[in-house]
C-alpha positions in Angstrom: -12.4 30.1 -0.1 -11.4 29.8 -3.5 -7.4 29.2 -5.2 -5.9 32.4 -6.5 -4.5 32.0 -9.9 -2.2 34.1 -12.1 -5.1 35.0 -14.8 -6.8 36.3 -11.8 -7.8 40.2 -11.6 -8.0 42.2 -8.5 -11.6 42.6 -7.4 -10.9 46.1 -7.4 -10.5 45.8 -11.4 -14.1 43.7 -11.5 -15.4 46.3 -9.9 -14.5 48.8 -12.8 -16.1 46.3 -15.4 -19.2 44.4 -13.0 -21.6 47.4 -14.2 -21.2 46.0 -18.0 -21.3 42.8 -17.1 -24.9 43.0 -15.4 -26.6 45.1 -17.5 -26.1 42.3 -20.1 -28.0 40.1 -17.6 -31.6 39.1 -19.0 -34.5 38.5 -16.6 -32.8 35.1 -15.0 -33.1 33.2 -11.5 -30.6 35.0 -9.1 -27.0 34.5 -9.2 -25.7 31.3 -6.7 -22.3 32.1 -7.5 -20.4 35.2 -7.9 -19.7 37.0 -10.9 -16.1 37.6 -10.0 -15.3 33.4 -9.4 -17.3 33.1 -12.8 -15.1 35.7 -15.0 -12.0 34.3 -13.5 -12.7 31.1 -14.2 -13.3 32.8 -17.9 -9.8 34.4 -17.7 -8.5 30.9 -16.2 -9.5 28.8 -19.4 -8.8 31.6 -22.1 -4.8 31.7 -20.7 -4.8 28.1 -20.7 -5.7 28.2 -24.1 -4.0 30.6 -25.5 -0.9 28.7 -24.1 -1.6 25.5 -25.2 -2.2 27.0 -28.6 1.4 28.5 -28.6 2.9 25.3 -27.6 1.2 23.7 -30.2 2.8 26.6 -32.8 6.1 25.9 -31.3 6.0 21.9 -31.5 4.8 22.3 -35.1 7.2 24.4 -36.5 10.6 22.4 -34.7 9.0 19.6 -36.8 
């Protein structure tokens, strides 16, 4: 079992959105892992970003 983290979305939102996500699938090996862990791992590392960016902007401009 996996750690739930804040940038995480309910599987009952992936559900709305696992239909687009698979019909972008080419003709591939099956899937070891699941596509929910993989797009919140997505959502994981785009938060973290986005925050390290702003504290960047912040330090930057108090200089």
């Amino acid at each position: 079992m996996r750690k739930n983290y804040p940038s995480d979305i309910s599987r009952e939102q992936f559900e709305k959105i696992r239909f687009q996500l698979e019909t972008f699938r080419k003709q591939t090996r099956p899937r070891t892992v699941d596509l929910y862990d993989v797009f919140c791992g997505i959502l994981y590392v785009l938060r973290l970003s986005i925050k390290q960016g702003s504290d960047r902007n912040i330090t930057q401009s108090t200089i």
